[in-house]
C-alpha positions in Angstrom: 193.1 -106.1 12.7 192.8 -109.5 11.0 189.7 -111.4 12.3 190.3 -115.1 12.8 188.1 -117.6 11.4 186.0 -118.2 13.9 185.2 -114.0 14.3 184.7 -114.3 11.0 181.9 -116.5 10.8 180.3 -115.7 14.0 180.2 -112.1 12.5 178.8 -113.5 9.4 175.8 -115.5 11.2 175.2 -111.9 12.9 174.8 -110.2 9.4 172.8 -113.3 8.0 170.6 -113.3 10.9 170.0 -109.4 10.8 169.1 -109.5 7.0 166.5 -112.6 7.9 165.2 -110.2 10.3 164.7 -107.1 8.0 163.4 -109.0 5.5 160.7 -110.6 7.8 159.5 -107.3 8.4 159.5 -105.8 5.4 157.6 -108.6 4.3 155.1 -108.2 7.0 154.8 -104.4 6.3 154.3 -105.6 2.6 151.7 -108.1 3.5 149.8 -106.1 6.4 149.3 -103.7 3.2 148.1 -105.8 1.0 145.6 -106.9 3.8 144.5 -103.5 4.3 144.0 -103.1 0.3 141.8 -106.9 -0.1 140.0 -105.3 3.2 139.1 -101.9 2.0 138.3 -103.0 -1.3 136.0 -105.5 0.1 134.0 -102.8 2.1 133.6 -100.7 -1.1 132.2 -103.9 -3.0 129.6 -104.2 -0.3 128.7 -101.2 -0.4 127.7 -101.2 -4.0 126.5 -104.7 -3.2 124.2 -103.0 -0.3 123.3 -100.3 -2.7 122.1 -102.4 -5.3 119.7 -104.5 -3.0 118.6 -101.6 -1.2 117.3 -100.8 -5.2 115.7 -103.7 -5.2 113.9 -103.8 -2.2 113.0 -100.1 -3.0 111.3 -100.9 -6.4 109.5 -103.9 -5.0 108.1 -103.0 -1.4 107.8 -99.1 -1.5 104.0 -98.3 -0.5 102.8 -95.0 0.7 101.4 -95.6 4.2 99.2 -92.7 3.8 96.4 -94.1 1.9 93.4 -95.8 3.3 93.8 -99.5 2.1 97.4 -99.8 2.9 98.0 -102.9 5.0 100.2 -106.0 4.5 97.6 -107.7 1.9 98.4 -104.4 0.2 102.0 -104.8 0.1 102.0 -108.3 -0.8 99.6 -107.5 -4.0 101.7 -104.7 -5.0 104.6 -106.9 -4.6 102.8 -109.4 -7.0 102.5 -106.6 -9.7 105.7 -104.9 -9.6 106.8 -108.3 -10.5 104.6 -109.3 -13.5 105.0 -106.0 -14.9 108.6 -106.3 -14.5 108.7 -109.6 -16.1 106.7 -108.2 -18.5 109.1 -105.2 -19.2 111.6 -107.6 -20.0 109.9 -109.6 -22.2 108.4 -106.3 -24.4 104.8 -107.4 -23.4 101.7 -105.2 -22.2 101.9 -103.1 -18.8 99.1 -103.2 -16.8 100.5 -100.3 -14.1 103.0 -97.6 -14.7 105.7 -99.7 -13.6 108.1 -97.1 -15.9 107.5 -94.0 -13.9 108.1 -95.7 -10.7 111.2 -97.5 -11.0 112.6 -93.8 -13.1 111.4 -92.2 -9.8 113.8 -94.5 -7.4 116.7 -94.7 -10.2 116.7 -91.0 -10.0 117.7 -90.5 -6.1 120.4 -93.3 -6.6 121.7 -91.6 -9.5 121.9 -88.2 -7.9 123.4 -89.6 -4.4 126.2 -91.1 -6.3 127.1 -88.2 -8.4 126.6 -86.0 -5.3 128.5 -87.8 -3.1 131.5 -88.5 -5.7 131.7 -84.9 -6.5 132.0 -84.2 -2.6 135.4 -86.7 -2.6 136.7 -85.1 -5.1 136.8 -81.9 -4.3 137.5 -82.3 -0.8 140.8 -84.6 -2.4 141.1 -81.2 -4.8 141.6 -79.0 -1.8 142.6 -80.8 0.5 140.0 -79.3 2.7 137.2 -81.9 4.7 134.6 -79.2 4.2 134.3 -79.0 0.6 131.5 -79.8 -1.2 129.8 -79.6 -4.8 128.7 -76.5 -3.5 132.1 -75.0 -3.0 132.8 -73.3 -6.3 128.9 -71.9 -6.2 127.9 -74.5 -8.8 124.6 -74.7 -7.1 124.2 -71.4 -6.8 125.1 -70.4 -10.2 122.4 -73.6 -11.4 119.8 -72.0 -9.4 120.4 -68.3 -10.8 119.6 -69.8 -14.3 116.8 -71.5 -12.9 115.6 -68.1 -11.4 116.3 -66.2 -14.9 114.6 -68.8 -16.7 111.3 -69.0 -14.6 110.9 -65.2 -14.7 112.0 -64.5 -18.2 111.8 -67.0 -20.3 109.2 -70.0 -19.4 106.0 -71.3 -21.1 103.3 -71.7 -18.5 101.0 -73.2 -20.0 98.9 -76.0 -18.7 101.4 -78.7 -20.5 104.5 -77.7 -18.2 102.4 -77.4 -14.7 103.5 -80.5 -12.2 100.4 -83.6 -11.9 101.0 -85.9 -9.4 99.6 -89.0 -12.0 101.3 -91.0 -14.3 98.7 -90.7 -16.9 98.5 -86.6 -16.4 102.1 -86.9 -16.5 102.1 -88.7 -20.0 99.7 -86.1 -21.4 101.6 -83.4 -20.2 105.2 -84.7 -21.5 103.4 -85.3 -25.3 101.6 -81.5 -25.3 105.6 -80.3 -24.8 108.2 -79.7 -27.3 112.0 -80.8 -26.9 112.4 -77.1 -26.4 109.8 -77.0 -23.3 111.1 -79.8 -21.9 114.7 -79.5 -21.5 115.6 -75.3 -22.2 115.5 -75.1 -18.4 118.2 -77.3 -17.4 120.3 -75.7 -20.6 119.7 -72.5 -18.0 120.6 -74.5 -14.9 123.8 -76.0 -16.3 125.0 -72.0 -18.2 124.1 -70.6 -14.5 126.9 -73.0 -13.1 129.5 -72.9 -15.5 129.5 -68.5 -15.4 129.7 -68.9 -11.8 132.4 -71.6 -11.5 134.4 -69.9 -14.1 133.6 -66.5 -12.0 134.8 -67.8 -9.2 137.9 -69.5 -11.4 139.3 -65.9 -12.3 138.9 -64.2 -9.3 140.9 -66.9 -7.6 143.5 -66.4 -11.0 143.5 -62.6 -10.0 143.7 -63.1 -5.9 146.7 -65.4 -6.6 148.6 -63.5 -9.4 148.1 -65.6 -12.3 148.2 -68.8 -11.0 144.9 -70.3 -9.0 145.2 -69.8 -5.4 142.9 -72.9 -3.6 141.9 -70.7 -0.5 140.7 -68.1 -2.7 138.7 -70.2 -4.8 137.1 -72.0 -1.9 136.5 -68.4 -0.2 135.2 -66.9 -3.1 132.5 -69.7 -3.8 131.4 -70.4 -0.5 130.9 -66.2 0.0 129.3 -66.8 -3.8 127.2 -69.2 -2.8 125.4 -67.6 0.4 124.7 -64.5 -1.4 122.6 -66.0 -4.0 121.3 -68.0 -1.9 120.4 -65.3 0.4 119.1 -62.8 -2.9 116.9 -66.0 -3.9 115.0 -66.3 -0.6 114.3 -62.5 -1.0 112.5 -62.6 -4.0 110.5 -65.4 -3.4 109.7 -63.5 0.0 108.9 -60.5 -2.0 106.8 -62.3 -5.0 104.7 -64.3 -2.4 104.0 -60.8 -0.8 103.1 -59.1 -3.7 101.2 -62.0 -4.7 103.6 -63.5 -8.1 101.9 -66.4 -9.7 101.9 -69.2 -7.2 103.2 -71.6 -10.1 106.3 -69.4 -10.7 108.0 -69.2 -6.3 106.6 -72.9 -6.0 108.4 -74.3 -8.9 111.8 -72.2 -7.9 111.0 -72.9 -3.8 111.1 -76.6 -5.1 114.3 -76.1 -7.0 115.7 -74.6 -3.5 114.5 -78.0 -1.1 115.5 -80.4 -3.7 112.3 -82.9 -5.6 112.4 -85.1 -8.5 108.6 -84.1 -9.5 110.2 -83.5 -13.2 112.2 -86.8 -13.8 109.0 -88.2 -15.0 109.4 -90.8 -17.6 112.2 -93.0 -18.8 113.6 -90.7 -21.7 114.2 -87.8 -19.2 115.8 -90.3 -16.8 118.1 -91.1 -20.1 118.9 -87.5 -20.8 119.8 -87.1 -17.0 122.1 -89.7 -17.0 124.1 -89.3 -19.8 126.0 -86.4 -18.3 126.1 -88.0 -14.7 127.5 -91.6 -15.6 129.7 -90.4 -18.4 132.3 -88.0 -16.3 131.1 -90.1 -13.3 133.3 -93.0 -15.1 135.9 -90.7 -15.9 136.4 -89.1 -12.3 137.0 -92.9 -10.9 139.2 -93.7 -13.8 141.2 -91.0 -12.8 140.7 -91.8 -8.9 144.4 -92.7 -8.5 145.5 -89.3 -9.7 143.8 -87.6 -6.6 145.9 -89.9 -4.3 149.1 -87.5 -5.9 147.1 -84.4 -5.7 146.3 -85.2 -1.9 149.9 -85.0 -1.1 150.5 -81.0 -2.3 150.9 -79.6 -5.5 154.6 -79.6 -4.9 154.8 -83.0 -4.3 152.3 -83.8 -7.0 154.5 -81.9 -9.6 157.8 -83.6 -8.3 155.6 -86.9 -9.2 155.0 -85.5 -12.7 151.5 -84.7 -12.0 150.4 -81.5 -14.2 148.3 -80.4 -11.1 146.7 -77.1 -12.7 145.5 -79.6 -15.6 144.5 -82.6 -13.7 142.3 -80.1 -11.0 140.7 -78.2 -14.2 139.8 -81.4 -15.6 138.3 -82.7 -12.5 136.3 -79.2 -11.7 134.9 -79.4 -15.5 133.6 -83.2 -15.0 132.1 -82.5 -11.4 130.2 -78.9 -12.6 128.6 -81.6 -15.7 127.6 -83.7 -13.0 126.6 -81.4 -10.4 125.3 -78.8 -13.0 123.1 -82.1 -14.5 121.5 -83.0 -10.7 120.6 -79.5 -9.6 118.9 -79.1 -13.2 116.7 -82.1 -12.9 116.7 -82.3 -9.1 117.2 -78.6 -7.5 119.9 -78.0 -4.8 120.6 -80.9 -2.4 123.6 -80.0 -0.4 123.9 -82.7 2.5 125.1 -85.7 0.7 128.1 -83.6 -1.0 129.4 -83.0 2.0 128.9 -85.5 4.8 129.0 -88.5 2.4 132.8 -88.6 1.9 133.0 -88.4 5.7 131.0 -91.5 5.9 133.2 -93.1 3.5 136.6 -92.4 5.6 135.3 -94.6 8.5 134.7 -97.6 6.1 137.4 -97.6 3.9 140.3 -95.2 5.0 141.6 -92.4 2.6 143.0 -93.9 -0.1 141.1 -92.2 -3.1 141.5 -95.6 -5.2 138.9 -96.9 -2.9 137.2 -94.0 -1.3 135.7 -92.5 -4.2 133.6 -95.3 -5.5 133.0 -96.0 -1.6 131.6 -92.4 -1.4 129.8 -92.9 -4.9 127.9 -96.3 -3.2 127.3 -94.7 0.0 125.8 -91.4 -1.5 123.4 -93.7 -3.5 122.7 -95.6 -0.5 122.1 -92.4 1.9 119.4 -90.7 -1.2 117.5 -93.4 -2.0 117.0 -94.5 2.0 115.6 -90.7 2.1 113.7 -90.9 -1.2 111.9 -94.0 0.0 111.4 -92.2 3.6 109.7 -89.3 1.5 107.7 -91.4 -0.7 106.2 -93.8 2.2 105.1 -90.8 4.1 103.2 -89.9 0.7 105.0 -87.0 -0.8 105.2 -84.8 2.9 107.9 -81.8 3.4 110.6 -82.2 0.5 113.5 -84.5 -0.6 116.3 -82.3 1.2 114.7 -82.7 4.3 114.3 -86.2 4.6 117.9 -86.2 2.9 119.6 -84.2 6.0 116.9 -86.4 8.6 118.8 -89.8 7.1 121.8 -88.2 6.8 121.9 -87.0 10.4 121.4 -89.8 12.1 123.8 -92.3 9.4 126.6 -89.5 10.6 125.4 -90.3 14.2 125.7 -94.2 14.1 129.1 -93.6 12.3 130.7 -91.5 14.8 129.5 -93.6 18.0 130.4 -96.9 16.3 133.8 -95.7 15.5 134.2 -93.9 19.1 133.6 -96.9 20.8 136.5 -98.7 18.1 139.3 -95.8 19.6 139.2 -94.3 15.8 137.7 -91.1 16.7 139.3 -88.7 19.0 136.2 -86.2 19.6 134.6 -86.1 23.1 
């Protein structure tokens, strides 16, 4: 039937009008995602913002309240020092405090949060499983076996490698050891985690027939990870009972509750970070890769995503950097975990901006409970005060977001 020319154009207002109206929404679908990009992008720039000046603030005001002069004329004076010696610092000229041990000792907890908590997002991006952790795989585990083997086996105690608590014993005692005393431990720490990752690797190789099956691999570290963990509180058990040398289950019981007692001076601080910043770099380069691994290998591979590759790359850089923290730090297992979680609320689940979100946040979590832990001079351990601030962080996150209709948990 022949439309006359007035159907004609009325039918082609209709069509015009239509297309006006697609376009307009496609465009505001277009925009409202760019909005939600600028927005979550924003959140992850002040949290590195809010990390940096919690640093600050750390280095500057820290005081232990348990000594009998503190008081605000205190705090201002040590305020006054930090400064100078700072400024001082800069300019190359003479120290009059050990302004170098105490700024390693607060760059150390960010350091660790970040790589902790970076690790966490990427594994649980790996998986595809909320609950996974740095501890998944039995890195930690495996870290603190070499710990174990070295301690009993193969350590120098001598009165050069026992823990002081001042920065001058602790100069003496880092010149009285060789390169070999100082570091052969953590060479331990980091072989312990790679045999048990790559343990852990085959059997998963073997369970799935060749190729790596992910349930296996989580079930076979996490079963991994609480028997060595469970073997290790038995001997210490035993060699406190039958009276061990007190040096030998303190300096492993430490290595279990997490301390930064042997990050010490700026050149161990260097060696620590090396292997932390490096893949560190690396995993957030590669940040947009675990958005295509999040949808499922198949998908992933339809993409042209080598997914066995891309997951073995990122499982070698995040043993380096969890390997590196529990051998200068022991086994601190909170921020790994709950961290990422923290992360989701602020920025959504786009790994473009939730890993260095989680990287910020984890430095932001650690150092809050390194400066808890130093202000109440030294008492319990790191992991302690770690799972105290992380607790109640989780706490505010969950109500704040319950109360916004994001949560759906009673």
């Amino acid at each position: 039937m022949k439309l006359t020319e007035k159907q004609e154009k009325q039918l082609n207002e209709r069509i015009r009008l239509n297309m006006d109206i697609q376009e307009t929404e496609l465009f505001g679908v277009q925009e409202n995602s760019r909005m939600k990009l600028r927005r979550e992008g924003r959140r992850a720039a002040l949290l590195g913002a809010a990390m940096l000046l919690l640093y600050v603030l750390a280095v500057l005001f820290t005081n232990d309240v348990t000594v009998n002069t503190f008081g605000l004329s205190r705090v201002f004076e040590q305020l006054r020092q930090r400064t100078n010696d700072i400024v001082d610092l800069i300019l190359g000229n003479t120290l009059s405090t050990g302004i170098h041990f105490f700024i390693t000792q607060f760059t150390a907890p960010l350091l660790v949060g970040m790589a902790l908590a970076a690790s966490g997002a990427c594994y649980q991006g790996l998986f595809h499983n909320p609950m996974a952790s740095p501890t998944t795989l039995g890195i930690t585990s495996g870290g603190m076996v070499g710990a174990a083997v070295y301690q009993l086996f193969f350590s120098n105690l001598s009165a050069a490698t026992l823990v002081v608590n001042s920065y001058a014993g602790l100069s003496v005692a880092a010149a009285e050891m060789s390169i070999l005393d100082r570091y052969v431990q953590q060479f331990f720490v980091m072989a312990g985690c790679f045999i048990v990752v790559l343990f852990v690797m085959l059997l998963a190789k073997i369970a799935g027939k060749g190729k790596i099956d992910t349930v296996a691999l989580l079930l076979g570290g996490t079963v991994f990870t609480t028997t060595i963990n469970s073997i290790l509180s038995l001997a210490l058990y035993i060699m406190t009972l039958t009276g061990y040398s007190s040096t030998l289950t303190d300096s492993i019981r430490g290595m279990l509750a997490g301390q930064f007692g042997s990050i010490s001076s700026p050149t161990t601080l260097l060696v620590m970070s090396i292997p932390i910043v490096i893949p560190l770099i690396i995993l957030l380069c590669m940040s947009n890769r675990l958005n295509v691994i999040a949808f499922g290998e198949e998908e992933a591979t339809a993409m042209g995503v080598n997914v066995g590759w891309e997951r073995l790359v990122m499982i070698i850089l995040t043993t380096i950097i969890t390997g590196t923290t529990v051998a200068f730090c022991g086994q601190i297992s909170f921020v790994g975990l709950m961290v990422p979680q923290f992360a989701r609320f602020v920025v959504g689940t786009d790994y473009k901006y939730l890993l260095p979100a989680s990287t910020f946040l984890g430095g932001v979590i650690m150092l809050l409970a390194y400066v808890l832990y130093y202000t109440l001079g030294f008492a319990f351990s790191v992991g302690t005060y770690v799972n105290a601030v992380g607790s109640v962080v989780f706490l505010i996150f969950m109500i704040h977001y319950r109360r916004k209709g994001h949560a759906d948990w009673t």
